[in-house]
DOROLUM-566739 format. One line per 5 residues: number of its first residue (from 1); their letters; for each residue x negated, y, z negated of C-alpha. Coordinates in Angstrom, 2 decimals, m for minus. Layout:
BEGIN
NUM	a	X,Y,Z; ...
# end
This chain:
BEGIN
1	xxxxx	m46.09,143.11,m96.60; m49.34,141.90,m96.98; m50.37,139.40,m99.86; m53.23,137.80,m100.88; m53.65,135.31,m103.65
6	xxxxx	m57.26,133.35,m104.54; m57.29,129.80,m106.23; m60.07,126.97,m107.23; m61.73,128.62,m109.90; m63.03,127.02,m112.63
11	xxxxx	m66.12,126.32,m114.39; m69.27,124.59,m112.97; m72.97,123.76,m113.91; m75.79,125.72,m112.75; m76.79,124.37,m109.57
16	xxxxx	m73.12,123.24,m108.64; m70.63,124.00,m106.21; m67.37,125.49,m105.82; m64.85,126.36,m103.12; m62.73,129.32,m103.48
21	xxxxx	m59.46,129.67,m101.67; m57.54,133.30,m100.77; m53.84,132.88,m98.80; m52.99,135.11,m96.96; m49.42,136.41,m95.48
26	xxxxx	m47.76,139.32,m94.35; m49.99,140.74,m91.62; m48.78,142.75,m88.59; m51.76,141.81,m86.35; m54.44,139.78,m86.09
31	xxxxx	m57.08,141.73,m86.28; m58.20,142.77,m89.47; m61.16,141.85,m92.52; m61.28,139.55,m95.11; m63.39,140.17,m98.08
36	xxxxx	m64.71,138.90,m100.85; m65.69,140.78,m104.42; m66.48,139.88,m107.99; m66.85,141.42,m111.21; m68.61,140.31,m114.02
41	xxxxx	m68.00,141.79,m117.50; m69.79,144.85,m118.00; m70.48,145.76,m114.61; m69.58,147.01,m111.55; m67.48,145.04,m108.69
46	xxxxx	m69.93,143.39,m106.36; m69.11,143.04,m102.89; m70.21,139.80,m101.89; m69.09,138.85,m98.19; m66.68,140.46,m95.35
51	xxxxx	m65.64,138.63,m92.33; m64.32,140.35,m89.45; m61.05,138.27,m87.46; m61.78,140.24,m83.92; m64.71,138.17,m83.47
56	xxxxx	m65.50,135.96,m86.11; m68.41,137.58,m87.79; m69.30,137.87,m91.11; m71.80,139.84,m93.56; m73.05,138.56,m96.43
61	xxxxx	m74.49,140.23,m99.58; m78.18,139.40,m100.11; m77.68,137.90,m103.63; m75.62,135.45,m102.39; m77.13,134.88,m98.72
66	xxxxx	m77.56,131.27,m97.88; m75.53,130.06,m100.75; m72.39,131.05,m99.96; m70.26,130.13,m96.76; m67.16,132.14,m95.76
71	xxxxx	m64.80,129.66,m93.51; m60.94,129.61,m92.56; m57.70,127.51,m91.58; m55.97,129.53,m89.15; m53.08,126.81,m89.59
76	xxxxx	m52.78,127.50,m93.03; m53.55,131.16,m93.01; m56.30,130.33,m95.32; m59.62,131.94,m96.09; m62.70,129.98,m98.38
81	xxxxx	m65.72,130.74,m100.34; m67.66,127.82,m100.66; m70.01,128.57,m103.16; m73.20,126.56,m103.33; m76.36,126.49,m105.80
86	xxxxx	m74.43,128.33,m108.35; m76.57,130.57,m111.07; m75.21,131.82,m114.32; m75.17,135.42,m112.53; m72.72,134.48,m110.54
91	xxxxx	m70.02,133.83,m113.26; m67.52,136.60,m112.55; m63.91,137.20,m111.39; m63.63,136.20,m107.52; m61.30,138.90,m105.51
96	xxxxx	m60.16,138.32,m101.89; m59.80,141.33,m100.26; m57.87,142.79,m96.76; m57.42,145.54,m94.25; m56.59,146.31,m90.81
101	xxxxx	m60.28,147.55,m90.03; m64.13,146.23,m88.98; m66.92,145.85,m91.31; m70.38,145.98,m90.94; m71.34,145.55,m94.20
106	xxxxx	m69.90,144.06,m97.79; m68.21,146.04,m100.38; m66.00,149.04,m99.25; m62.66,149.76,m99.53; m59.71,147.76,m98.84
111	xxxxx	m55.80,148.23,m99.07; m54.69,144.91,m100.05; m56.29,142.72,m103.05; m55.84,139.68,m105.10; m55.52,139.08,m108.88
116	xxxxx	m58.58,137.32,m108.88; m59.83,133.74,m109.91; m62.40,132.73,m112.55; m65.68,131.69,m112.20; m67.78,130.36,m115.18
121	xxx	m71.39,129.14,m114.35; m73.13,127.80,m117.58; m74.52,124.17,m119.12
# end
């Protein structure tokens, strides 16, 4: 069974950094998509970055192009967010997101989620 569970949020400065962290377990085969999502309060979930495992490239959404990096340990079955030049729009609930499938492009759907981790952005 597939699981997915995000940690390292917290709550950062404008302009700061933060990395995000999503384990991941249970997978049948290698091949598959890891996402990323948030949701603020009030509005709609956001897809923010999908990264395809068949060959190791990833789509990012334009409000958060060049600030955010997707990487991952294969040894520890572990996929990050490292978020850079963080804006108050950003604050949000982070989602890791999975599924035996190739994307093209963020947002979607996707069988297997996260809780979610906090992220607070202010002074």
């Amino acid at each position: 069974e597939v699981q997915l569970a995000e940690s390292g949020g917290g709550m950062v400065q404008p302009g700061g950094s933060l990395r995000l962290s999503c384990a991941a377990s249970g997978f049948s085969f290698d091949e598959y998509v890891i996402a990323w999502f948030r949701q603020a309060p009030g509005k709609e979930r956001e897809g923010i970055s999908c990264s395809n495992t068949i060959d190791g490239i990833t789509y990012y959404a334009d409000s958060v192009k060049g600030r955010f990096t997707v990487s991952s340990d294969n040894a520890k079955n572990t996929w990050y967010l490292q978020m850079n030049s963080l804006k108050p729009e950003d604050a949000a609930v982070y989602y890791c997101a999975a599924d035996y499938e190739y994307c093209t492009k963020v947002g979607g759907w996707y069988d297997y989620w996260g809780r979610g981790t906090q992220v607070t952005v202010s002074s």
